[in-house]
C-alpha positions in Angstrom: 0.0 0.0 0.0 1.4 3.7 -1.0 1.5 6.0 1.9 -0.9 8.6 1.8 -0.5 12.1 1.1 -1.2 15.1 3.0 -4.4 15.9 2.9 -4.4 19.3 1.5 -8.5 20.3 2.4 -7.7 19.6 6.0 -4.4 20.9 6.5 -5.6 23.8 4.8 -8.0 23.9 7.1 -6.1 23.1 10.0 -4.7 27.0 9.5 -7.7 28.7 8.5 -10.5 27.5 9.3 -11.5 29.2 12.9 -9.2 31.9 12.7 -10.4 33.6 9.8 -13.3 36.1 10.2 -15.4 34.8 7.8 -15.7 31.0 6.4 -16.8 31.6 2.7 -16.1 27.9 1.7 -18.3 26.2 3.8 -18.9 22.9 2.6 -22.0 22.3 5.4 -25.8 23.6 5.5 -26.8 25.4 8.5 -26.6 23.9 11.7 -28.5 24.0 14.3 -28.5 23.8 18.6 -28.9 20.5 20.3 -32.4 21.9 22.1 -34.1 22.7 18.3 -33.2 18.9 17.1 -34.3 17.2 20.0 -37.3 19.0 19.2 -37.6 17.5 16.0 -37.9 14.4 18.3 -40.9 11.4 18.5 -41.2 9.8 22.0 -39.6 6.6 21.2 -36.5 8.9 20.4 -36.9 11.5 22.9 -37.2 8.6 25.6 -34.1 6.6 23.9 -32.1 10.0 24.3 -33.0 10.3 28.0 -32.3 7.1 29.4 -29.2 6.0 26.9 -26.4 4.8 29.1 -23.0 5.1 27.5 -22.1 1.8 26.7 -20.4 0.3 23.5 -22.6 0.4 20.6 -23.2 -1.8 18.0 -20.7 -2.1 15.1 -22.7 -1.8 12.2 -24.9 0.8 14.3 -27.8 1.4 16.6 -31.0 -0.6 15.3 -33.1 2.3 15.1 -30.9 4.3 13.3 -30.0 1.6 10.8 -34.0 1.2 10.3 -34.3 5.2 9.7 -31.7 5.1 7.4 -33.5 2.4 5.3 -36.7 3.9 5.3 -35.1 6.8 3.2 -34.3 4.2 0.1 -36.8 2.4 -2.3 -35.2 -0.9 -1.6 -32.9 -1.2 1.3 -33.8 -2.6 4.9 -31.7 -2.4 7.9 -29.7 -5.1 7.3 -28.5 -3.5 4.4 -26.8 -0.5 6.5 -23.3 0.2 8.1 -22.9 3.2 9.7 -19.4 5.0 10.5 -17.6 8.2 12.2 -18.6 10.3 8.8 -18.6 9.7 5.6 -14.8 9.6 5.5 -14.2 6.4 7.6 -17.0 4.6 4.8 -15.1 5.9 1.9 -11.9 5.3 3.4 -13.0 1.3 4.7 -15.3 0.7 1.7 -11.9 1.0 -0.6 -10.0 -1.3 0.9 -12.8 -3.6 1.5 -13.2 -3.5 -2.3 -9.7 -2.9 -4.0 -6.4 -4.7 -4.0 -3.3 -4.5 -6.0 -4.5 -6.5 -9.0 -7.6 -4.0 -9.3 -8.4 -0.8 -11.4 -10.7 2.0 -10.3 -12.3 4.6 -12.1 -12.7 8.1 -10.2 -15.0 10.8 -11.8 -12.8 14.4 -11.2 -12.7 16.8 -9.6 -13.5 15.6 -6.3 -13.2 15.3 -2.6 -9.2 14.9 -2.7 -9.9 11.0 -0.8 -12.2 9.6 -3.2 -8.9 9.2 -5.6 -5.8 9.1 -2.8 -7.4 6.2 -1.0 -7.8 3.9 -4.6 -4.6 5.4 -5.3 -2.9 4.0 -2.6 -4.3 0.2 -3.4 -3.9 0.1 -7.0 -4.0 1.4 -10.3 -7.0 4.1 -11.4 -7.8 6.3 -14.7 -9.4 9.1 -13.8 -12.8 10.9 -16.0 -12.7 14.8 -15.7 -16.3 16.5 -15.3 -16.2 19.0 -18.8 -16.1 22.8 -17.3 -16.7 24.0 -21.0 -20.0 21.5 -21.3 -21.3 22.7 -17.4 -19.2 20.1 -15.9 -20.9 17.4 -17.8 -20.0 13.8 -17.7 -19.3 12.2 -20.6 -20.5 8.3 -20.1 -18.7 7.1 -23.3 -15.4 8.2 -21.4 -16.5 6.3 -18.7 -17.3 3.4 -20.4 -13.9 3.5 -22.6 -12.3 4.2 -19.1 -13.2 0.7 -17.7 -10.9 -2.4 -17.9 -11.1 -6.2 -17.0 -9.9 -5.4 -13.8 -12.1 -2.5 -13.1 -13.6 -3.1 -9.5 -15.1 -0.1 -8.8 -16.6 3.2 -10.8 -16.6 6.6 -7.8 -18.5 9.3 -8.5 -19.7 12.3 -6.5 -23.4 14.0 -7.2 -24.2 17.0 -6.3 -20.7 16.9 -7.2 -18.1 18.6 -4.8 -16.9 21.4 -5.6 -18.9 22.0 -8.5 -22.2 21.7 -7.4 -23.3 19.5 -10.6 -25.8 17.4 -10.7 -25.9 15.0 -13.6 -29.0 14.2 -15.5 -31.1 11.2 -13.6 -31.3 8.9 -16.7 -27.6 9.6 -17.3 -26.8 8.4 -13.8 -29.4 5.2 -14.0 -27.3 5.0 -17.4 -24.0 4.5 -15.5 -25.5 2.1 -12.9 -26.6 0.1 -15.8 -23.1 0.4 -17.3 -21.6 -0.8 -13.9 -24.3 -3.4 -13.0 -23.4 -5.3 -16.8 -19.8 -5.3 -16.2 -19.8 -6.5 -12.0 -18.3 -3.3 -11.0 -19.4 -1.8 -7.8 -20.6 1.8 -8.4 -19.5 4.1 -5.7 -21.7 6.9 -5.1 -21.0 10.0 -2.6 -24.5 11.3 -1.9 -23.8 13.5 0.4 -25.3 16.7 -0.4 -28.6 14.8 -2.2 -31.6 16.9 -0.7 -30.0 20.4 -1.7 -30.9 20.5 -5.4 -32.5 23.7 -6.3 -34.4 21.7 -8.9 -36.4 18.6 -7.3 -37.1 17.3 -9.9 -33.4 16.4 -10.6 -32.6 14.5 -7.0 -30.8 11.3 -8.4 -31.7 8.2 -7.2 -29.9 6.7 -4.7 -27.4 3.9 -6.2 -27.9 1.3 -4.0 -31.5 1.4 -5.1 -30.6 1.1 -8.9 -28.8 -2.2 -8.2 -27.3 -4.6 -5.7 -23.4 -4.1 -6.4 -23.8 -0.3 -5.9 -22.7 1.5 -2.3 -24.3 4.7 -1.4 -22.7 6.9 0.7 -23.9 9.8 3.1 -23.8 11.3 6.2 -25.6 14.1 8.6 -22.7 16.6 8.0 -23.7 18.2 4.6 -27.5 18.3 4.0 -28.5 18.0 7.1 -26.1 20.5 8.2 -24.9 18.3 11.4 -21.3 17.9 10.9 -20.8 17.5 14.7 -22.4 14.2 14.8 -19.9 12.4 13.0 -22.4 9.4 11.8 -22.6 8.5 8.1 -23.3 4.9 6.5 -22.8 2.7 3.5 -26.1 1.3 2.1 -25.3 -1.8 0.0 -27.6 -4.7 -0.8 -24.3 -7.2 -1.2 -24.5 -8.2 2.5 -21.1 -10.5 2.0 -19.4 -7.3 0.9 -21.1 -5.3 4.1 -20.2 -8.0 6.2 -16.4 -7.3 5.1 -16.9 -3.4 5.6 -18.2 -4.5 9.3 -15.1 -6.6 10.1 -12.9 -3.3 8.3 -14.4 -1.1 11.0 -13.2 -3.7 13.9 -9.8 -1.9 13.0 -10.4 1.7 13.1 -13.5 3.2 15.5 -15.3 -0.5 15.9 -18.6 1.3 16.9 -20.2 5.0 17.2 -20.9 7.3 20.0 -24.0 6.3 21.4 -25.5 10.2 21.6 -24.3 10.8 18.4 -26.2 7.5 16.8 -29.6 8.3 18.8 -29.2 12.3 18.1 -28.6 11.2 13.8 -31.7 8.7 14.1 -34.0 11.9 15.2 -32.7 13.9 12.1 -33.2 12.0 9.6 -36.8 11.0 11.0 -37.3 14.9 10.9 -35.0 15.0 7.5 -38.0 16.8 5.4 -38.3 19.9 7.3 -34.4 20.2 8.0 -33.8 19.7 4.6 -36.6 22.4 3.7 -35.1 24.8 6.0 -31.7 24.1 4.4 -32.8 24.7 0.7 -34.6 28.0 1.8 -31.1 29.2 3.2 -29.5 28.5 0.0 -32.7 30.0 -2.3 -32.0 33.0 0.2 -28.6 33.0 -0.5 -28.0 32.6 -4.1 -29.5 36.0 -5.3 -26.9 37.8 -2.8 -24.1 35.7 -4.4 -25.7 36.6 -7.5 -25.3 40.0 -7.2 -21.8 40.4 -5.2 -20.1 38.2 -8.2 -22.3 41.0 -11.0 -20.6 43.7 -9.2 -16.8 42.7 -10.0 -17.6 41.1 -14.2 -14.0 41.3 -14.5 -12.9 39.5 -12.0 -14.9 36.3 -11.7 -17.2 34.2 -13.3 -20.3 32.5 -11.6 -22.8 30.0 -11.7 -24.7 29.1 -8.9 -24.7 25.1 -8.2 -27.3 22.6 -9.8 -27.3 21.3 -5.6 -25.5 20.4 -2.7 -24.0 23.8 -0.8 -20.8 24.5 -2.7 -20.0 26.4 -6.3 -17.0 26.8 -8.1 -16.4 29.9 -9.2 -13.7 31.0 -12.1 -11.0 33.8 -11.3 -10.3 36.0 -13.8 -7.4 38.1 -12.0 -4.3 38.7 -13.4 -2.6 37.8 -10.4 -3.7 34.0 -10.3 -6.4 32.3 -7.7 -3.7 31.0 -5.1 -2.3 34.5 -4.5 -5.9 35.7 -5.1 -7.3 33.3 -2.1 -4.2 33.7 0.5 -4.3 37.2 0.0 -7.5 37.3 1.1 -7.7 35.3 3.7 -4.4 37.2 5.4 -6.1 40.4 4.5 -9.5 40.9 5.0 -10.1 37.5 7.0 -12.5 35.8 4.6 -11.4 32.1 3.5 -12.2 30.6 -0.1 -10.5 27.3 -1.0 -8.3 27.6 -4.0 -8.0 25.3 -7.2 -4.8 23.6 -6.0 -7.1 21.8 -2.9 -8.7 20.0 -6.2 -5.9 19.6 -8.3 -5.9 15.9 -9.2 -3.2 13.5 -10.2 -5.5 11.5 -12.1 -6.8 14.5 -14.9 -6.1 17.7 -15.9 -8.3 19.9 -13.4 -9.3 24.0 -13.7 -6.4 26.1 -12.2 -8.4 29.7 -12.0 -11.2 28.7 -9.6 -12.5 28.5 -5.7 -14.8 27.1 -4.0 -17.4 28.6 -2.3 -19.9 28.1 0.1 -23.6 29.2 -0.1 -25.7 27.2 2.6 -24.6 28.6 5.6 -27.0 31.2 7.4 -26.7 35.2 6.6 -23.6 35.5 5.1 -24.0 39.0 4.0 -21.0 40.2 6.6 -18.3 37.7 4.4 -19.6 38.9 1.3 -19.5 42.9 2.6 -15.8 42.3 3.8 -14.8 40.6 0.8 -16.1 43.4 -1.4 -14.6 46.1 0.7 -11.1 44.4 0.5 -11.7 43.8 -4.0 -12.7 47.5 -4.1 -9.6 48.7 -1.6 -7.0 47.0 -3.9 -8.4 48.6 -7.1 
């Protein structure tokens, strides 16, 4: 196995991230207090929160949660769900549960930096570039050509992070199809599914289009509950999620027991935190809208298809790294630069940032950030 590489989000974040005035990149919808989701809670969850006792958990989750999560798919049951500290530990697990050195993988680009470092390290993988010039669309021929005899797996990432694209829905049932005919294991990050500004174009969920697919998600994005730390693999192949169970006997073996119980009550109450989510981003997008109209020289916007990021060009002379650090160290407002998506699998954009537009009022971020483009003029 290679040795991993730094990972750049999270060390640039390590710097950043709560000392600068103003997190612009958010990648989260807003949160909300402990008292407002327990709330949200029924009395079989409102009494399992206040007489839990903090014992070890089960390792493939707590059985309410695990039937909560399966009542959001078309054809999953509990026993079909793992859950894990984030989305990150699944990814992370669910590679090495399904790649070895023989293998090949095929990782749609650009994305969240592990869902190609983590194949990387295990074996060989050809990666398929999103088209910025076509709206970041996915060409499925490239996909297809992509594949090889060894191909295990297919990743992709939709509403796509950082470029908040969302693929057409016969397109993605397309590339299930693809995967299912071949025995490849689709890998789907479905993190931010719930935030499209168009309903009409939520994907399915891949592990309802077939058996061999793995959907991933967690309460950090949509749900805007990143301090929970629960997210889950739903998979139909129950060998393969037996294999991801003994893989988590290495790293956390089971959850925190608030956290499980507190992630079961939101996603029972997932309709009206996600509709409270979407109404802060269908807030936010016309002021985004008109702060990017205000400098036409300097950027280039579209708002995302979903999820709560967008991917702005920059048009400066000076370049988006010198752009993004200056501005940080200057006027306190973070944006991530193009080098946290660079990729070593496909060419990737080198003039844009990433953006964040669920989080709650950020009219103070986008005042200091104009301030500090006007000042330098």
């Amino acid at each position: 196995m290679t040795r991993l590489p730094d990972f750049r989000l999270e060390t640039y974040f390590s710097r950043w991230e709560f000392t600068a005035r103003h997190h612009l990149t958010a990648s989260d919808a807003q949160t909300m207090p402990m008292g407002e989701l327990l709330s949200l809670a029924d009395d079989e969850d409102r009494h399992a929160w206040d007489t839990l006792s903090l014992g070890y958990t089960e390792t493939f989750g707590d059985p309410g949660l695990r039937r909560a999560i399966a009542a959001t798919y078309t054809h999953a049951d509990a026993d079909d769900v793992i859950c894990f500290a984030g989305a990150e530990e699944g990814l992370y697990l669910a590679m090495h549960a399904l790649l070895g050195p023989d293998d090949h993988a095929v990782v749609v680009t650009p994305n969240y930096q592990a869902a190609e470092t983590v194949p990387l390290s295990l074996c060989e993988v050809t990666g398929v570039a999103l088209d910025p010039a076509r709206d970041w669309a996915l060409d499925l021929d490239r996909v297809a050509a992509a594949i090889r005899p060894r191909t295990r797996v297919v990743s992709v990432n939709f509403p796509n992070n950082p470029t908040g694209k969302v693929v057409d829905p016969a397109d993605f049932a397309r590339l299930a199809a693809l995967c299912d005919e071949r025995g490849i294991h689709l890998f789907s990050d479905e993190v931010y599914r719930g935030l499209e500004r168009d309903a009409s174009r939520r994907l399915p969920q891949a592990a309802d289009l077939s058996e061999l697919a793995l959907s991933l998600n967690v309460t950090s994005k949509s749900l805007g509950l990143p301090g929970l730390r629960i997210g889950w693999i739903v998979c139909r192949d129950r060998e393969l999620r037996s294999r991801l169970e003994r893989a988590k006997h290495y790293t956390t073996i089971c959850n925190s027991a608030p956290a499980e119980i507190l992630a079961r009550i939101a996603i029972k109450a997932s309709a009206p935190i996600l509709a409270r989510n979407r109404a802060v981003i269908d807030a936010n997008l016309p002021l985004f809208e008109a702060f990017f109209a205000g400098f036409p020289d300097l950027f280039e916007w579209r708002a995302p298809d979903g999820g709560c990021v967008a991917y702005p060009r920059y048009l400066g002379a000076d370049g988006v790294e010198e752009f993004c650090a200056r501005l940080v160290q200057e006027a306190g407002v973070l944006l991530l630069p193009a080098s946290i998506y660079r990729s070593a699998l496909t060419a990737t954009p080198a003039d844009r940032f990433r953006v964040g537009v669920g989080r709650a009022d950020p009219a103070p971020a986008l005042d200091a950030f104009s301030a500090w483009l006007r000042h330098r003029r």
